[in-house]
N, C-alpha and C positions, 0 to 999 in steps of 0.2 A: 377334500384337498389332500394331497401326497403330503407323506414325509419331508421329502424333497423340497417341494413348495411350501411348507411349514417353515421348515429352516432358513429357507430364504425371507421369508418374508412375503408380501402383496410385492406386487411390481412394479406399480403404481402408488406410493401411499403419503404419509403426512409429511416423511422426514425429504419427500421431492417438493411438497410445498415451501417447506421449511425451506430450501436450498433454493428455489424461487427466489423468494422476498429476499435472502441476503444479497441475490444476486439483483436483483430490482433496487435494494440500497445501494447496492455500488453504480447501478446506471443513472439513479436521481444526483448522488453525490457530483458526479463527474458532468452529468449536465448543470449543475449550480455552479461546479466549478467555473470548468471551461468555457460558457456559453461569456460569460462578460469579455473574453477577449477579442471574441467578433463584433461582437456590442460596441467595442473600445475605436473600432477601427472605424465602426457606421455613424459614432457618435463625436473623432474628431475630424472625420472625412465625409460629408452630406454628400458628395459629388460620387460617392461612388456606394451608395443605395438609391438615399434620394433626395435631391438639390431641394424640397419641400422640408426638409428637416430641419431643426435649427443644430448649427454648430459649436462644438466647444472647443477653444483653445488652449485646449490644455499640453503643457508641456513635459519634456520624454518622462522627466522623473516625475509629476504629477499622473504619468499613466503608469507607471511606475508601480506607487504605492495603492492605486488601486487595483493593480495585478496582484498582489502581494498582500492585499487587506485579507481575502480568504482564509488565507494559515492563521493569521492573526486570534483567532480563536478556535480553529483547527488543532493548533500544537496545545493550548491551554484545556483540552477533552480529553487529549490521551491521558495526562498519569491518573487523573479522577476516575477514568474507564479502569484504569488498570488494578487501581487499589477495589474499586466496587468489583473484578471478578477476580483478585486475590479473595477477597471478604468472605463473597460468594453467597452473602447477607440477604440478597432480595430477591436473590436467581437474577436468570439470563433474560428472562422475559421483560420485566420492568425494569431492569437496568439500561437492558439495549435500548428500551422503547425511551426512556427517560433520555440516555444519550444522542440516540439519533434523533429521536423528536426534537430536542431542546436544537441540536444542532442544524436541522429543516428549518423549525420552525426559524428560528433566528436569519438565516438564508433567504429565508421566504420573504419574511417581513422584511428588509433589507431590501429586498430587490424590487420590492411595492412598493417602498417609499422610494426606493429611486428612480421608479417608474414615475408615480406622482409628481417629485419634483423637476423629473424631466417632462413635463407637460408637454404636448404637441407632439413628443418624443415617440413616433412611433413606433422602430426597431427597440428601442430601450424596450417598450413596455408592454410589446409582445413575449421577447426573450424573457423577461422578468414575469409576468403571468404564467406564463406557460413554466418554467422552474419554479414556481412556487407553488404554482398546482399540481405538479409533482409530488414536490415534497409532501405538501398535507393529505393527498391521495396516499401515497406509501405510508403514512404514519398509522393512517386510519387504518389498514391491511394487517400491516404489524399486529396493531395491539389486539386484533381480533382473532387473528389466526395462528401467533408465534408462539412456542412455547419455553419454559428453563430446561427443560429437555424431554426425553421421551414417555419416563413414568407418569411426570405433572402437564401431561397434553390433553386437554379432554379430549380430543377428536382422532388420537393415534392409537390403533386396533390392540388388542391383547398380543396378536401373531407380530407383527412389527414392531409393538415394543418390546418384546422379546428378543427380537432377531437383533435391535439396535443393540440392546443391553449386552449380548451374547456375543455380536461382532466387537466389540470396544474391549470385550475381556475384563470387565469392569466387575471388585469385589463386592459386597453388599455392603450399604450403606456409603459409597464412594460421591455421593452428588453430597451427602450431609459434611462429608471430613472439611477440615482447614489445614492446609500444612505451610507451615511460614514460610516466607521467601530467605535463603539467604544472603543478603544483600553481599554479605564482605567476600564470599566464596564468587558469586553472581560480576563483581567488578572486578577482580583480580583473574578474571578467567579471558585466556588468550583467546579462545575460540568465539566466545562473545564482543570481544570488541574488534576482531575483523570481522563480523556480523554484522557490527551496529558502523562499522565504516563503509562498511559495500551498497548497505540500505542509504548511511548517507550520501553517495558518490550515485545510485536512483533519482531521490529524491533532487538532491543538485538537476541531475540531464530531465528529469520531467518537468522539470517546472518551466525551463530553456523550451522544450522541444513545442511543450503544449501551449505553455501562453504565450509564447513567443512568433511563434507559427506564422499566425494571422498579420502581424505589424512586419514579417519577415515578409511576406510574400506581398503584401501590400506597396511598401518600402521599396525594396528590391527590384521584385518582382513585377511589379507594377498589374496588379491585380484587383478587378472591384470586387464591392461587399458577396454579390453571388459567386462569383468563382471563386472568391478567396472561401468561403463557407463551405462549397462544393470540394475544395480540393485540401482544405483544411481536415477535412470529414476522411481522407483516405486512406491517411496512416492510422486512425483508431479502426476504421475497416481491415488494414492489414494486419493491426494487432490483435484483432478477433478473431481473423481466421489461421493464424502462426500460433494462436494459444492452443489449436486442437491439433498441430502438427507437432508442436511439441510435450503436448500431451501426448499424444499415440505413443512417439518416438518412446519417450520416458518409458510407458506400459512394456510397450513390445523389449527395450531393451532390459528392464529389471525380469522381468517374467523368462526370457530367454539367458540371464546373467552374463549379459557381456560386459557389464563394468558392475563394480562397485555403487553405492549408493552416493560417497563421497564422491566417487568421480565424474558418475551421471549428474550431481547437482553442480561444480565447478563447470564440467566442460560446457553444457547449457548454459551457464552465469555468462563463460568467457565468451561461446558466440553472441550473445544478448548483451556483451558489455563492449567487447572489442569489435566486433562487428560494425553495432555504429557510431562508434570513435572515427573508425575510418569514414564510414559514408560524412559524419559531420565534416570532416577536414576539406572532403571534394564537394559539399554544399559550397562552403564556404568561397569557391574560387568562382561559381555560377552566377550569373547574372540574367535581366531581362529575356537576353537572346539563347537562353538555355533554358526556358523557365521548364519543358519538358521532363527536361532531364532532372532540373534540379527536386521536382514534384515526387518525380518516382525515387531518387533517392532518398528524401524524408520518410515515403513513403518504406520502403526498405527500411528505412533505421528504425523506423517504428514497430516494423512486421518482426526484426529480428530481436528486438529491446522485449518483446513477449515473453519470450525464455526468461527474463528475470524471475517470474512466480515459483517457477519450475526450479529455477538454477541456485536461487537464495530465499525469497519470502518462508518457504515450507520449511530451510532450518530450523526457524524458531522452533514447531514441533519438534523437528528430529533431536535437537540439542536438550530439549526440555519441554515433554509434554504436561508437566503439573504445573509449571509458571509461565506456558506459553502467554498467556492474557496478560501480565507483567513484564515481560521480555519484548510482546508488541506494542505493549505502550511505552517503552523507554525506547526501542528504536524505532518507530513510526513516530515518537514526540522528537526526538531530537533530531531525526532524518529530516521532517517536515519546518526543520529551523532554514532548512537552506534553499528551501520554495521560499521562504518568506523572503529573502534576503537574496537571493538572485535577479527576482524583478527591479529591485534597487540597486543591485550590480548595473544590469545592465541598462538602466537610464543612464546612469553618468557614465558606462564606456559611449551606447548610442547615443549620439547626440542628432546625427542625423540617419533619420530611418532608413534613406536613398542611399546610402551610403555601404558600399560593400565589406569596404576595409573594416571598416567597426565593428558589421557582424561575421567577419572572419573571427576576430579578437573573440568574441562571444563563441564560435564555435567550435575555436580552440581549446578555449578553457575548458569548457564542456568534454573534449575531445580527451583531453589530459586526466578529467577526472573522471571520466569514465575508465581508463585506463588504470591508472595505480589503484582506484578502489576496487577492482576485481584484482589484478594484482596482490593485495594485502588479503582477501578471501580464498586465493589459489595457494598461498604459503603458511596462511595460519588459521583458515577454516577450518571447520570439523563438521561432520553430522553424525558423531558419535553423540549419544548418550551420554550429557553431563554428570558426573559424580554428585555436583549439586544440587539436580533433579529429583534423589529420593527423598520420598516421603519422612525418612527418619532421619535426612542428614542432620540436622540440628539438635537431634537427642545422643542422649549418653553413649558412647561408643561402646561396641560389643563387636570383638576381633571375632568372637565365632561365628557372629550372621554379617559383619563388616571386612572379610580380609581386605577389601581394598583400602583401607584405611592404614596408616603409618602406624606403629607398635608403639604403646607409651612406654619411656624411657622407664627403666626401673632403678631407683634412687638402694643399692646396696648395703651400704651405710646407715640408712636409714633405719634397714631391716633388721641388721646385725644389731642395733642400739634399743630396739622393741624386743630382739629376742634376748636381750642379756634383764633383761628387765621382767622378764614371766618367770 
């Protein structure tokens, strides 16, 4: 093997498995998620899968709080995540497994007894098998093949865990350190709470876009269980293929410096935020006899809403790569308050699902807050390098390795009265 191919690494090797499975957790998650809200539609609508099914009448805000049961222990994972990889106590390996398993496994189980109790219930308890098989599938992969990082892998080559350790710039002994968070620096910092407002003004429109979708086009639209499924399935299709467009974009434009790092991640946030502000406003005035039109524009706000990962998620690093694990779990837990609380928004504006006007109202709001929250992350974002972020900010100040640090005030008086006194 060359030098060359030394330093690189295999081209091939564990840390692409490793990016695999995370990438395979986020597709079990999002089908657990989202699959109950086609479910939702087949289970108070028999006539549009299959008049053989039995029906439930259940009402807006009863479908409501079951859109919205998901977060309900969603939000309650994040800060426990956060504090086990401040800790850094058990590694990455049986935390993550501990955390996402408990949260599959719980998913799982959940959707098997709701298959069960929906007896005869056929779309319930295919949807629900199949998401739960999932889950305990990915779990199982995990705990076999992940590891806390590239030293403690049994199955990652000498040459590549070298090349990991060597790309990261990482000192010796850096997996072992603890550096404390500091909390009072960490809340009083401007640049972190337009963060944790743009992620929450996300979390608000996903939760709109995606459980909503189905009872939207159902409602509306007047579409049955298969089309609604089919066409429901085309904005995560256009967010899939808008994530490598604006990926590239980002590459090609950092590597050739035509902006800034600040302004590559605002201007991507803004088409990703303002973009489908708009498209929601003209859903909003579509009905039946547009349903074309109205498909591909969801479609659209979805494919453009991509650019969020690019535009804001990846601050958390840039702001603070030693507390990123902490900073994602205070804004992914409190982002994740207004999935929970949107689905009960909108039962009591919807009242009637056929109803246009209602979910204009709905997609207004949505439309407004996707708007000021990128707003407030264009005027007091940052992806500089927080001062908070060092390893030693919470140790004794020393102006000669700290100039950024303020000069302690020197008390004169003080001095004069110690030296009349030697």
């Amino acid at each position: 093997m060359s030098a060359a191919a030394e330093s690189k690494g295999p081209a091939i090797g564990i840390r692409h498995l490793q990016a695999a499975l995370l990438f395979l957790a986020i597709c079990v998650n999002y089908v657990a998620r989202l699959n109950v809200s086609v479910a939702l539609v087949a289970m108070t609508d028999a006539a549009t899968s299959n008049p053989d099914f039995p029906q439930y009448d259940w009402t807006g805000s009863e479908k409501s709080y079951i859109l919205s049961s998901f977060y309900w222990g969603y939000i309650l994972t994040q800060f426990p995540a956060g504090i086990l990889e401040h800790l850094r106590r058990f590694g990455h390996h049986p935390r993550n497994a501990i955390r996402l398993y408990t949260n599959n496994l719980l998913t799982g189980c959940a959707e098997c007894i709701d298959a069960l109790l929906s007896s005869g219930h056929g779309a319930a308890k295919g949807i629900s098998y199949v998401s739960a098989g999932m889950c305990f599938v990915w779990c199982l992969l995990w705990l076999l093949f992940s590891a806390n990082n590239a030293p403690s892998s049994r199955l990652v080559g000498l040459a590549e865990r070298e090349y990991i350790e060597r790309s990261m710039a990482r000192k010796d002994g850096f997996h072992e350190q603890k550096i404390p968070v500091p909390w009072r620096a960490l809340w009083t910092s401007v640049p972190f709470f337009a963060l944790l407002i743009v992620r929450c003004a996300q979390g608000w429109a996903n939760s709109t876009m995606q459980l909503q979708t189905p009872a939207y086009m159902h409602g509306v639209l007047g579409m049955d269980i298969k089309s609604n499924a089919l066409f429901s399935a085309l904005p995560f299709l256009a967010m899939w293929c808008m994530s490598y467009v604006y990926l590239i974009f980002a590459d090609v434009a950092m590597s050739r410096e035509w902006m800034s790092l600040n302004m590559l991640r605002k201007s991507v946030n803004t088409v990703a935020f303002w973009g489908p502000a708009a498209a929601l406003i003209g859903i909003g005035f579509l009905d039946k006899e547009q349903t074309a039109l109205a498909i591909a524009l969801m479609t659209i706000n979805a494919g453009l809403n991509a650019g969020s990962g690019i535009g804001s998620i990846l601050t958390i690093i840039d702001m603070s790569p030693n507390h990123s694990g902490m900073v994602m779990a205070i804004t992914n837990g409190i982002g994740n308050i207004f999935p929970l609380v949107t689905p009960l928004l909108v039962g009591v504006i919807v009242t009637d699902e056929t109803s246009r006007g209602q979910w204009q109202i709905v997609f207004a709001m949505t439309a407004i807050v996707f708007f000021f929250g990128n707003l407030v992350y264009i005027i007091w974002g940052s992806t500089n390098l927080q001062p908070w972020d060092a390893a030693d900010f919470l140790k004794p100040r020393d102006l000669e390795h700290r100039p950024d640090l303020p000069k302690l005030k020197v008390d004169q008086a003080a001095i004069k009265s110690v030296e009349k006194t030697q």
